[in-house]
C-alpha positions in Angstrom: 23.4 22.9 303.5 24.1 21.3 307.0 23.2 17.0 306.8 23.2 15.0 309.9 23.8 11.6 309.3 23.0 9.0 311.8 25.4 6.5 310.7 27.5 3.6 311.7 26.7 1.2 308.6 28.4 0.7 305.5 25.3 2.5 303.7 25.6 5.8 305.6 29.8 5.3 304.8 28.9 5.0 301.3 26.5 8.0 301.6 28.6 10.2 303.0 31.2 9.6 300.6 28.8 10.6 297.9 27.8 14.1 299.5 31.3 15.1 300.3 32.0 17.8 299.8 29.5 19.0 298.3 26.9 18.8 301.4 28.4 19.5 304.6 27.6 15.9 306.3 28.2 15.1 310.2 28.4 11.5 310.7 27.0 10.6 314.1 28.5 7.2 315.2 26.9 5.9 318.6 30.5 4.8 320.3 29.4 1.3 321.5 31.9 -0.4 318.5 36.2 0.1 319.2 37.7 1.2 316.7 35.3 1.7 314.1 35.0 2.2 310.3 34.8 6.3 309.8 33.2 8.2 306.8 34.7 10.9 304.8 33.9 14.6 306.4 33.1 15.6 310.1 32.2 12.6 312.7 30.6 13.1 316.0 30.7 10.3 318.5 28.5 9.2 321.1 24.7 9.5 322.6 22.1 12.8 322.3 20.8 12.4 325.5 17.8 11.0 324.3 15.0 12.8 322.2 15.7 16.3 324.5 18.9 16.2 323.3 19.0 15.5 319.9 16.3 18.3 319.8 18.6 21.1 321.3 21.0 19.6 319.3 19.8 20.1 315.6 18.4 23.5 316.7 21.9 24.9 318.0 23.9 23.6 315.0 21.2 24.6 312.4 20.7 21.4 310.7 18.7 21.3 307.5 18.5 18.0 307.0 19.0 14.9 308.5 19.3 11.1 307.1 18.7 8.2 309.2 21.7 5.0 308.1 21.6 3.4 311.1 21.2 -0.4 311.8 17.5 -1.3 311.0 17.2 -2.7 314.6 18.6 0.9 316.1 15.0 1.3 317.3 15.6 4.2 319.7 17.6 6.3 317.7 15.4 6.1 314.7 12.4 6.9 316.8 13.7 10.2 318.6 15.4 11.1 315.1 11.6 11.1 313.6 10.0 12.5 316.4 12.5 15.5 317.0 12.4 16.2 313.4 8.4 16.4 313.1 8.8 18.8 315.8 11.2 21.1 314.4 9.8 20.8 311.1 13.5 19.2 310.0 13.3 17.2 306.6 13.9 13.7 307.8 14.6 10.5 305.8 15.2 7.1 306.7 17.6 5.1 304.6 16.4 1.4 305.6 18.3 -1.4 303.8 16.0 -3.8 302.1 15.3 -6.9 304.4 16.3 -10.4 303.9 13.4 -12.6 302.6 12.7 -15.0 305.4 11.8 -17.8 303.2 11.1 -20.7 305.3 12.5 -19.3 308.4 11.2 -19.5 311.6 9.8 -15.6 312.2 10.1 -14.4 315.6 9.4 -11.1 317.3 12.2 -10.8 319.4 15.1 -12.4 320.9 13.3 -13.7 324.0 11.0 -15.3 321.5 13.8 -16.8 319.7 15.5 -18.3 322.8 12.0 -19.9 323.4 12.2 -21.4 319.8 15.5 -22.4 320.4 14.3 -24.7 323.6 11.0 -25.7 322.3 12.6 -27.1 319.2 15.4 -28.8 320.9 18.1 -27.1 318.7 21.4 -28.6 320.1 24.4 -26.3 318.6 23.3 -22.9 317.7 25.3 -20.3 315.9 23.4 -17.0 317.3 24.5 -14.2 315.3 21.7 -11.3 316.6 24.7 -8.7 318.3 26.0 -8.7 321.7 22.7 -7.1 323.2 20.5 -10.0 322.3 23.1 -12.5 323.7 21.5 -11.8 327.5 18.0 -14.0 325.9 19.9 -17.1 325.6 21.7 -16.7 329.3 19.6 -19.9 330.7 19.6 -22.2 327.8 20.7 -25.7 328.1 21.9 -25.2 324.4 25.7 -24.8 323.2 26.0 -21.7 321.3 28.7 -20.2 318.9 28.4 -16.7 319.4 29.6 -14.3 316.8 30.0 -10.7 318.0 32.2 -7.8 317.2 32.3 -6.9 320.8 32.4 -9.1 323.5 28.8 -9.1 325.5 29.1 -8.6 329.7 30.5 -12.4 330.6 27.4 -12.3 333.0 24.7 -12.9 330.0 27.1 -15.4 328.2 24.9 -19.2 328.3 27.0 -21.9 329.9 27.9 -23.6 327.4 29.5 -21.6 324.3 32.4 -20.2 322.1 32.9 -16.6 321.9 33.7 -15.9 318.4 34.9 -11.7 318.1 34.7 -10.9 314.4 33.4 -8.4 312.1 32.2 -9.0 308.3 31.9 -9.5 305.5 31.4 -12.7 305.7 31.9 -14.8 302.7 29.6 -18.3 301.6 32.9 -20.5 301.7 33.9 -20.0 305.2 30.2 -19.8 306.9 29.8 -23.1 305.1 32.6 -24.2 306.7 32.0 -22.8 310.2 28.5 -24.6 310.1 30.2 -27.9 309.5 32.7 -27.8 311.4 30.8 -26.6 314.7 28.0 -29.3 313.7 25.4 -26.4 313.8 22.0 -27.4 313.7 20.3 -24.0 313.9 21.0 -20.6 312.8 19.4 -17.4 314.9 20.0 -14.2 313.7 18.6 -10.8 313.6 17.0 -10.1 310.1 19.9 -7.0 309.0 19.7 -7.5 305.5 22.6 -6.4 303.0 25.3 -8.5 301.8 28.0 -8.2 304.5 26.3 -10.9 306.4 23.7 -12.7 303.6 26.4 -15.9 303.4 25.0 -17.5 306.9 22.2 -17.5 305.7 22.9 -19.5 302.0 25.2 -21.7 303.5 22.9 -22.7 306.2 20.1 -23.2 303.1 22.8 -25.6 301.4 23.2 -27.5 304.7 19.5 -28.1 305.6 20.1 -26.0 309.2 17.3 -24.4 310.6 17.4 -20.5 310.6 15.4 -18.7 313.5 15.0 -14.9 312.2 14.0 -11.9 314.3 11.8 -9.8 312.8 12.6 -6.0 312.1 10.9 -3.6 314.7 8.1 -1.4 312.5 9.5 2.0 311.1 7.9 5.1 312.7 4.1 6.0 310.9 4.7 8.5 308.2 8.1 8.4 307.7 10.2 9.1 304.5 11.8 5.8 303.5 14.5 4.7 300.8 16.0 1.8 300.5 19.6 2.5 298.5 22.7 5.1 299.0 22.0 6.4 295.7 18.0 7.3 296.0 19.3 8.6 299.6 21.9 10.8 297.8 19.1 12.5 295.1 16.9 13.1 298.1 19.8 15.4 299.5 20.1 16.7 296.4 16.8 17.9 295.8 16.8 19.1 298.9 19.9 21.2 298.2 18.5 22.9 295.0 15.3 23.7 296.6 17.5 25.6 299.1 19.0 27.9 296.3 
């Protein structure tokens, strides 16, 4: 049994680990992240070209399966992995890490729709955390901004005033705590990722009274299969695998 797994998350590592080498896995990674983290087994790198692509490509290697790990904001991705797969009449499954509960958050749709809440609240010193592509919304704001990133975003979408922080988790509640103090942050924006690699900002900025402006996940496609843990991902493969016998 041939499983494509669109990965680049500690999730679709994890899975991975538990189908070798029993399953024969491909990792897709997209390429945008130097020197990333790799799985066990075979790894592919880069782009489909688009849904065309992807289709030709799971009908020329014969793919049975495929498994969807990726980042829950990897939109595009998770749509042409759905829609190629209803075509080709692929089993398909989405492995979608359980959100963070926004508590008394401010909910936004989008990062243009945080900047917006970043202006008409007057937040001051802002510790943006929602990846490098989301950095470009904030390009105009009189804010000052500690931006935390694993890869540096085009200098031309950087606000005026900020500090380029290049770092990769996990992060751990001791030093977040300590970042928010000592930068004087009075808001947190982030991108609603759930897990624990990155769940610290978000209780040390509770303990400190800051503001935390939360972008909301973009909707799942209609119909599709969904788990939310490595090891109900892993028994889905496996079920799979004995059908096939």
């Amino acid at each position: 049994m041939k499983v494509l797994l669109l990965g680049g998350t500690a999730e679709a590592r994890a899975l991975a680990a538990a189908l070798h080498p029993a399953v024969e896995v491909i990792s897709s990674l997209a390429g945008r992240v130097p020197d990333p983290a790799l799985p066990v087994g075979a790894v592919r790198v880069g782009g489909f070209g688009g849904i065309d692509g992807l289709r030709r490509w799971l009908r020329d290697q014969r793919v049975d399966a495929v498994v969807d790990a990726t980042h829950p904001f990897a939109a595009t991705i998770t749509a042409h992995a759905a829609a190629a797969c209803a075509e080709l009449g692929v089993p398909h499954l989405i492995l979608a890490r359980p959100a963070w509960e926004p508590g008394d958050a401010l909910r936004v749709a989008s990062n243009t729709e945080a900047a917006k809440t970043v202006a008409d609240q007057h937040f001051a010193r802002v510790f943006l955390t929602s990846g490098r592509s989301g950095v470009a919304a904030f390009t105009d704001s009189a804010a000052w901004f500690l931006i935390r990133v694993v890869t540096a975003p085009d200098p031309d979408t950087l606000p005026r005033h900020h500090r380029l922080l290049l770092s990769r988790g996990p992060y751990h509640y001791d030093a977040e705590y300590a970042l928010l103090r000592t930068h004087r942050i009075d808001a947190l924006v982030t991108k609603n990722s759930g897990g624990a690699m990155t769940r610290a900002k978000l209780d040390a900025a509770a303990a400190l009274g800051v503001p935390v402006v939360m972008v909301d996940r973009p909707p799942l496609p209609d119909g599709a299969t969904t788990v939310g843990s490595v090891e109900a991902a892993a028994e889905w493969v496996a079920t799979l695998a004995d059908l096939r016998r």
